[in-house]
C-alpha positions in Angstrom: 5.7 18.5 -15.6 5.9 19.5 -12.1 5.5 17.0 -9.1 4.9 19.2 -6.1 4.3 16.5 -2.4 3.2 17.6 1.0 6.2 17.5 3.5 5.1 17.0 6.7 8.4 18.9 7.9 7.1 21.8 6.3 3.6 21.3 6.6 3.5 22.5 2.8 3.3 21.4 -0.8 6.8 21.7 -2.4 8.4 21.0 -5.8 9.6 18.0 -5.8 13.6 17.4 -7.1 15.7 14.6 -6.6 19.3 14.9 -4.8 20.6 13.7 -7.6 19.1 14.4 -11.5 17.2 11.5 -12.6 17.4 9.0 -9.4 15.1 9.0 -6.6 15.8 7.7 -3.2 12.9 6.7 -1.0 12.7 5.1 2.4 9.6 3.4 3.8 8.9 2.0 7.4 8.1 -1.2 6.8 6.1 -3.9 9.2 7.3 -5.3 12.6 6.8 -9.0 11.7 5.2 -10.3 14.9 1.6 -11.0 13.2 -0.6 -11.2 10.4 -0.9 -7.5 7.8 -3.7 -5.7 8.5 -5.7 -3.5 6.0 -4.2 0.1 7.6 -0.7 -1.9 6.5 -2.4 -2.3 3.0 -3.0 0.8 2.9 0.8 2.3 3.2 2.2 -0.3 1.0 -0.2 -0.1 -1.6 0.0 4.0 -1.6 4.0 3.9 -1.8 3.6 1.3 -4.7 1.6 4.0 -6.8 4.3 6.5 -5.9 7.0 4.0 -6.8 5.4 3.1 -10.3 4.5 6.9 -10.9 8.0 7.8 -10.1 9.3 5.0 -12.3 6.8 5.6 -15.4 7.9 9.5 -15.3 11.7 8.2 -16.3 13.0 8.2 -12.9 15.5 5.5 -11.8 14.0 5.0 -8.2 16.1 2.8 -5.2 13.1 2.3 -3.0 13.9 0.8 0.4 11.3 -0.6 2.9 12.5 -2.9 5.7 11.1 -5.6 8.0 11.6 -4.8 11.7 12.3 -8.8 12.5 14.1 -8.0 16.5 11.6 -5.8 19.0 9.9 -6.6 22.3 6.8 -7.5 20.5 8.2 -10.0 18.0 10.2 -11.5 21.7 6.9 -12.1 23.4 5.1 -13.4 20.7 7.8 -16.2 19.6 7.7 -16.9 23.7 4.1 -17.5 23.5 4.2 -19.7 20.4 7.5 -21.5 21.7 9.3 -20.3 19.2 12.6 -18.3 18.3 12.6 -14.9 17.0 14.0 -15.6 13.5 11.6 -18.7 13.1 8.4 -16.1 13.9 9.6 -13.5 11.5 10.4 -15.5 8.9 6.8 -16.8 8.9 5.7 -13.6 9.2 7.5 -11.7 6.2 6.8 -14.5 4.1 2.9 -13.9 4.8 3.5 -10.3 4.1 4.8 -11.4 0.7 1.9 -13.4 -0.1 -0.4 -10.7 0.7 0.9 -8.3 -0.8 1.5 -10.4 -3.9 -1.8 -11.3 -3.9 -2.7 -7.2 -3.8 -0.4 -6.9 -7.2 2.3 -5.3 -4.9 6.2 -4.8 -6.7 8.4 -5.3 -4.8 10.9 -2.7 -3.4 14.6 -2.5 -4.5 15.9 -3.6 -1.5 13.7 -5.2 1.1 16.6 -5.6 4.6 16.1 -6.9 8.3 17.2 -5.4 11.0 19.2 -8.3 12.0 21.3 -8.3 9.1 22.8 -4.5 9.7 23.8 -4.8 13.6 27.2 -3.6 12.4 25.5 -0.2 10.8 23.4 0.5 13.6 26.9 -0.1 16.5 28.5 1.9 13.6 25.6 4.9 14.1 25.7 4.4 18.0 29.3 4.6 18.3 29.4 8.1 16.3 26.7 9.5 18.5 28.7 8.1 22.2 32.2 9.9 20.5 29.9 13.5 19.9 28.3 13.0 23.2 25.3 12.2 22.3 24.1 9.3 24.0 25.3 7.5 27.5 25.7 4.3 28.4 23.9 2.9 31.3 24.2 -0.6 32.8 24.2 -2.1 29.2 21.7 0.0 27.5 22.6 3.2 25.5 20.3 6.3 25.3 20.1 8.9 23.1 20.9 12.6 24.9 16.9 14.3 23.7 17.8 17.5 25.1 21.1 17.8 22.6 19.7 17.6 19.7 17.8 21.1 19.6 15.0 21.0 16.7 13.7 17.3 18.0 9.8 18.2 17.3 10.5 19.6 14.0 8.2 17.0 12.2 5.7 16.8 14.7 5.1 20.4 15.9 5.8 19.1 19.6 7.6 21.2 22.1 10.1 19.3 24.1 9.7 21.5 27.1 5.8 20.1 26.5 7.2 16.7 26.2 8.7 16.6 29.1 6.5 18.1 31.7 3.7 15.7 30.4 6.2 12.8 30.5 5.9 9.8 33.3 9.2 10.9 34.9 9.8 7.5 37.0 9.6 5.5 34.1 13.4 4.6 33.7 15.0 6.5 36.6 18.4 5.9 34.9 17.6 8.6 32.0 18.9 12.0 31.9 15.5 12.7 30.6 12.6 11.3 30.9 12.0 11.2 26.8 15.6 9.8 26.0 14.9 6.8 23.8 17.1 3.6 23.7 19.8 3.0 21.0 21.0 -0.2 22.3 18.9 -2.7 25.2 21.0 -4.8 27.1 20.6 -8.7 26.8 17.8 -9.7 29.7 17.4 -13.6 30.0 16.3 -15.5 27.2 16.5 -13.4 24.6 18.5 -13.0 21.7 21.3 -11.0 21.8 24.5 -9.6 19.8 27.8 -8.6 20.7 28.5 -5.1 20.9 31.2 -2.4 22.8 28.8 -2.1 25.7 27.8 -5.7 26.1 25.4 -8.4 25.0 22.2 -7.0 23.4 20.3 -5.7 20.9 18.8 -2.4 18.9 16.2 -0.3 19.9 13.8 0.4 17.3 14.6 3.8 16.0 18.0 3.1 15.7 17.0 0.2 13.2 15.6 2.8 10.2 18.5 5.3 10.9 21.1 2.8 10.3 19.5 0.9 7.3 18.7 3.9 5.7 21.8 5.3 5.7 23.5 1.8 4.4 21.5 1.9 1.4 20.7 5.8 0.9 23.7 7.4 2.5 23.5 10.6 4.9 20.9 12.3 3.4 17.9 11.2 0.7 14.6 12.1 -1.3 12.0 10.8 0.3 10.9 9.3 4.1 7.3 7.8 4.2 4.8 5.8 6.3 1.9 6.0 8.3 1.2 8.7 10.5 1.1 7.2 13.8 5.1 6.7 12.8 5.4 10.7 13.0 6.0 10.4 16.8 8.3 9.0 18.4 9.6 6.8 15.3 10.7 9.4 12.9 11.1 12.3 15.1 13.8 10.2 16.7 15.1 8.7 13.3 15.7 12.2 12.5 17.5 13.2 15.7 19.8 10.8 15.8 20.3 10.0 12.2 21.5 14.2 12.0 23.1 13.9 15.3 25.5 11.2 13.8 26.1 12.3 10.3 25.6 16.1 10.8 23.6 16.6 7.9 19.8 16.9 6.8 18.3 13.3 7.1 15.4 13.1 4.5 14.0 16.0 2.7 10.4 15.1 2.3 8.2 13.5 4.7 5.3 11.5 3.6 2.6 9.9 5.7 -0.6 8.1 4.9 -4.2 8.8 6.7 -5.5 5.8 9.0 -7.8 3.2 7.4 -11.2 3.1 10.0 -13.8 0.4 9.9 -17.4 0.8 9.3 -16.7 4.8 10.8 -14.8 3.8 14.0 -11.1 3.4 14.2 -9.8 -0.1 14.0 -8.4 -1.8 16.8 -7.9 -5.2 18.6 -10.2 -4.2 21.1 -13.4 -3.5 19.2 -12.8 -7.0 17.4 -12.6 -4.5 14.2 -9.0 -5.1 13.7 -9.2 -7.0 9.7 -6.4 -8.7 8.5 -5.3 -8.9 4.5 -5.5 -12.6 3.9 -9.2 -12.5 5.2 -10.1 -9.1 3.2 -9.0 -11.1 0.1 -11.1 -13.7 0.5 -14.1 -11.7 0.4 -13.2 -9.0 -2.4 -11.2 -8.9 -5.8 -7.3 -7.7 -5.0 -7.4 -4.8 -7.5 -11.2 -4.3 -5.9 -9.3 -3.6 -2.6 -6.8 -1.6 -4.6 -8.8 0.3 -5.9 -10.5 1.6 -2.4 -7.5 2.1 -1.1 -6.5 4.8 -3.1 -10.2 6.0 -3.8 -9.4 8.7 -1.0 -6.3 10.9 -1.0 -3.1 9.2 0.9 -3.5 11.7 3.6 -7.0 11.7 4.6 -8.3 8.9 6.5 -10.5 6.3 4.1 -13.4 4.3 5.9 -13.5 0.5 5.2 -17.2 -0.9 5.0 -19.1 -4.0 2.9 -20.8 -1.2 0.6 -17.8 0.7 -0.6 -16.0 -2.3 -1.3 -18.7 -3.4 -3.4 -19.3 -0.1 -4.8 -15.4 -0.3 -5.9 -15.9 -4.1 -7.1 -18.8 -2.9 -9.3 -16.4 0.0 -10.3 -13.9 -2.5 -11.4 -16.3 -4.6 -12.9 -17.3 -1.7 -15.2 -13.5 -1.3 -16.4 -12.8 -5.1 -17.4 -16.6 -5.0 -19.3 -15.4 -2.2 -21.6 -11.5 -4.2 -22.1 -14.0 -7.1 -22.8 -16.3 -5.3 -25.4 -13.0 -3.8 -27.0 -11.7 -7.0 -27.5 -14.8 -7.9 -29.6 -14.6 -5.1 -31.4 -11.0 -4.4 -32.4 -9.1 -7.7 -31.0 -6.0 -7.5 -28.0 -6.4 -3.6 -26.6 -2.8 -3.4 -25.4 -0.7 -0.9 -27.1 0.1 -1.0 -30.5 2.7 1.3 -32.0 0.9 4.0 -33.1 -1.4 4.0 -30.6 -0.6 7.3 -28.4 -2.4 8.4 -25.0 -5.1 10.9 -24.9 -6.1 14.0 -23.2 -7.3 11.9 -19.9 -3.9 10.3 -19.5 -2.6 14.1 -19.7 -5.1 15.0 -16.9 -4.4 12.0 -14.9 -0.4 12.8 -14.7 -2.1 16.3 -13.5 -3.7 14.9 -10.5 -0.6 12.6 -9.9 1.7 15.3 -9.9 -0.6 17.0 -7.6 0.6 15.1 -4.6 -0.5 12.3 -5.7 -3.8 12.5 -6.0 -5.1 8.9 -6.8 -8.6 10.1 -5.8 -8.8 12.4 -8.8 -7.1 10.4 -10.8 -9.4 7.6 -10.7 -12.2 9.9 -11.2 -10.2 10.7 -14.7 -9.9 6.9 -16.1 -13.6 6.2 -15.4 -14.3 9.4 -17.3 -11.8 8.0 -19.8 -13.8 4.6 -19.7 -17.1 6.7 -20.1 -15.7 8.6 -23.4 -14.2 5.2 -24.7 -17.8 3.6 -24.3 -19.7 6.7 -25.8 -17.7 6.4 -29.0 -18.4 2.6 -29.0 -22.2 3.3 -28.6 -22.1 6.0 -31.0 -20.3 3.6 -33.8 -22.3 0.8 -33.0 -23.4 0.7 -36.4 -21.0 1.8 -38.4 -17.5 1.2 -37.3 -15.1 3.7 -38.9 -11.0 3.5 -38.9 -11.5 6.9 -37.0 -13.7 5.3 -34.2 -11.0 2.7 -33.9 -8.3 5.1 -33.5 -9.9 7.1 -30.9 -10.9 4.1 -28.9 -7.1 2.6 -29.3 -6.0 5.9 -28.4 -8.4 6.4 -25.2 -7.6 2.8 -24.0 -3.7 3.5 -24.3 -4.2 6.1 -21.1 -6.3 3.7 -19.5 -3.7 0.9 -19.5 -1.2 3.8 -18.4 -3.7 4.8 -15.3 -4.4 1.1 -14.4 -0.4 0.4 -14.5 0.2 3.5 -12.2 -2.7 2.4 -9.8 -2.1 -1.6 -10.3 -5.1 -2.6 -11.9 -6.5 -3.8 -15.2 -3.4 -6.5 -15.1 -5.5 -9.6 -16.3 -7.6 -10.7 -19.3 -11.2 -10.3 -18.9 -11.6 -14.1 -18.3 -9.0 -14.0 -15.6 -11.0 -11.1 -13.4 -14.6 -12.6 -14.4 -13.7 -16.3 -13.2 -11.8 -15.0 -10.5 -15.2 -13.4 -9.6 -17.1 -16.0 -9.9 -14.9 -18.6 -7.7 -14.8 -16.3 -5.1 -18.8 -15.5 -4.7 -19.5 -18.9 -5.2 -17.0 -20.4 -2.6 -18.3 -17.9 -0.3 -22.2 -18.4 -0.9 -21.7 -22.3 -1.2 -23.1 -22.1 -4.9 -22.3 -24.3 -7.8 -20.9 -23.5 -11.2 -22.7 -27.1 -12.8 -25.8 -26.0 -11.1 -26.0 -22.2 -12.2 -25.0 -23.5 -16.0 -27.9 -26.2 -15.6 -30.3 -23.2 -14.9 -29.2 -21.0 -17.5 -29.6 -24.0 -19.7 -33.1 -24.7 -18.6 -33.7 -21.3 -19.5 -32.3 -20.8 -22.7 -34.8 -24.1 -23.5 -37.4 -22.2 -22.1 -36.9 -19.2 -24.4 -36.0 -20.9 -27.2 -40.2 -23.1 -26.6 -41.6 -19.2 -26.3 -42.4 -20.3 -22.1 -41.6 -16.7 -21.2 -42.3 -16.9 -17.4 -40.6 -19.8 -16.8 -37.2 -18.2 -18.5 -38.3 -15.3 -16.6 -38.6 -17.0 -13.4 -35.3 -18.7 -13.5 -33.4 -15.4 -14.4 -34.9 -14.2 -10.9 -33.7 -17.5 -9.2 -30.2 -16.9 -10.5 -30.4 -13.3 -9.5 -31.2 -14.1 -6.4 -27.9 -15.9 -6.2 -26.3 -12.8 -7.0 -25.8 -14.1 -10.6 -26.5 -11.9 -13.5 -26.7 -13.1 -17.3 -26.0 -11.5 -20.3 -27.9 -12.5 -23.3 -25.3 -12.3 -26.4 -26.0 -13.1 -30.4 -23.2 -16.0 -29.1 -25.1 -17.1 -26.1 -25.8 -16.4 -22.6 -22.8 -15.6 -20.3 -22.7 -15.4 -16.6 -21.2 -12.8 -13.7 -21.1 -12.8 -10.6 -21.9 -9.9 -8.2 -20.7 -9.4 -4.6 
């Protein structure tokens, strides 16, 4: 089947094939470890996962590449505040990252590098753009010459005549142009710094991506993504420089992600809006946040509120009740040999191949999960070897969807106790207390005292617990 992606380059939906048959190269930004991961970071690293499992599950060998920015002005003046050094803060930092992302059932890439450790390949890239001319050295610092490279605003539709009459032109007086951007920043006090041809100092961040990329993908690859508040200046510049050096196309498709916004407004520092992963987590299941993250398509923005992340918990609570009531019906529902994927795992790879579209394709497993439960319902009373097929067969795409989208990867008990810690550490409510009550009222039932067993089903609902009276006995949820 076909994958076609959008490429912001062309601002159209193209075919998608590989450089090279059967191996696909993709390069994502990754974070600037100064801080915390917020839930627009989520976002980008949770889409590129999907695209990286869908890429892999299609029988593609994939080298995906996404790098931590760990030397930048930001990551300098935040280790100064903290009284730190710069390798101690992004350590910390990428190992936070880790655990987040972990946490969000995240693989990880190929090859994950730091800046720091390719200062040869980005003096290597700067070196070949000072022999073409392309950049100029200045007091220590090197900047790249804008108005050489003649397409720069191909990606983002901006005209560099437009650029540059809007520009601040006393901003650097040193430039040739006001929009020249720095390769190399010569060492200023107190900061870390590495030896190069034109001095003590370090990389500017554009230079950073160009060079890493190239170490690991070579001149030219498949695939460039990331957010798009990274469409200008970071990969407009990647690109001019990167085809400047190596005179060649740099990536052939451009992917960006859609901002996350909160409650409707855009998030930001300054509105005290600005959520951070670790926090989200404690508040709502992993695959719940998962799951609304990719509930809108990668490029349109997705808003972030208390009700649609409980709409997507109940969602997900919906999809581990039916692996639960399969289990009780035919035993373990992973795949057995003979057990093939149905028509829904067909129109799933539809929607996927459709630039990705995660939106429709969760619309197609809960329609799967629908069908599957119909058939249960429908065989409730007599349970036939083709009713088990079908359902085996039905729940073999599910598991396929949920592996592409990076959910449905524990046992009912896991997700439902998971659940129930969570509520209860954040409501302050007790596990020995709730099993007391349900005790009480199981008493109360089993003595006929109806509106006491009615009452204390209330209590507990209030709590935000709900039961669920079984032939085996009375089990417990919890509800967000």
């Amino acid at each position: 089947m076909t994958i076609r992606i959008y490429n912001t380059l062309t601002k159209k939906k193209e075919i998608f094939e590989p450089l090279e048959p059967g191996k696909v190269k993709m390069y994502v930004c990754g974070p600037t470890v100064y801080d915390s991961c917020h839930i627009g970071h989520a976002r980008s690293v949770v889409i590129f996962d999907v695209i990286f499992r869908y890429f892999k599950s299609k029988g593609y060998e994939v080298i995906y590449v996404r790098n931590f920015t760990d030397i930048d002005d930001k990551i300098i003046n935040r280790a100064n505040e903290m009284g730190i050094d710069t390798k101690t803060l992004s350590e910390k930092y990428i190992q936070e990252f880790h655990s987040d992302m972990d946490a969000l059932n995240v693989e990880r890439a190929t090859v994950e590098p730091k800046a720091t450790e390719h200062i040869d390949d980005i003096i290597r890239v700067i070196e070949a753009l000072m022999k073409k001319g392309l950049a100029y050295q200045v007091d220590g610092d090197v900047f790249f010459t804008i108005e050489r490279f003649k397409t720069y605003g191909k990606l983002s539709g901006r005209k560099l005549e437009d650029m540059v009459a809007g520009a601040r032109v006393d901003v650097d007086a040193r430039k040739q142009n006001p929009l020249d951007f720095a390769l190399w920043k010569s060492m200023k006090p107190g900061e870390p710094y590495w030896e190069s041809p034109w001095g003590k100092g370090r990389p500017g961040w554009h230079i950073e991506c160009s060079a890493m990329s190239n170490h690991f993908l070579g001149n030219t690859f498949d695939i460039h993504g990331g957010g798009k508040d990274l469409i200008f200046p970071h990969h407009e510049n990647e690109i001019a420089q990167s085809e400047s050096a190596f005179g060649m196309p740099f990536s052939r498709f451009w992917v960006h992600n859609g901002f996350v916004n909160i409650n409707k407004e855009k998030m930001s520092k300054s509105l005290g809006n600005f959520l951070m992963i670790k926090d989200v987590i404690k508040s709502f299941h992993p695959e719940a946040i998962r799951l609304f993250l990719l509930s809108n398509h990668y490029r349109s923005p997705i808003d972030f509120s208390k009700q649609v992340m409980e709409d997507a918990g109940a969602g997900l609570d919906r999809l581990y009740t039916l692996v639960e009531r399969i289990e009780d019906k035919i035993g373990n529902p992973h795949l057995s040999n003979e057990a093939h994927p149905d028509n829904y795992w067909s129109r799933f790879c539809e929607a996927m191949n459709d630039d990705f579209n995660t939106a429709r394709g969760i619309g197609i497993l809960f329609d799967a999960a629908r069908a599957i439960n119909r058939i249960m319902d429908d065989h409730k009373d007599e349970w036939t070897p083709q009713a088990e097929m079908l359902v085996r067969s039905g729940w073999s795409g599910i598991l396929r969807m949920g592996e592409i989208l990076g959910i449905l990867s524990q046992s009912p008990r896991q997700y439902f106790d998971n659940k129930k810690s969570m509520v209860l550490d954040k409501k302050s409510l007790d596990a020995d207390e709730i099993e007391k009550l349900i005790n009480e009222r199981a008493q109360a039932r089993n003595t006929k005292q109806w509106d006491k067993a009615d009452r204390i089903r209330q209590q507990l609902a209030d709590m935000n617990i709900v039961l669920e009276d079984r032939s085996e006995g009375t089990i417990w949820k919890t509800k967000e």
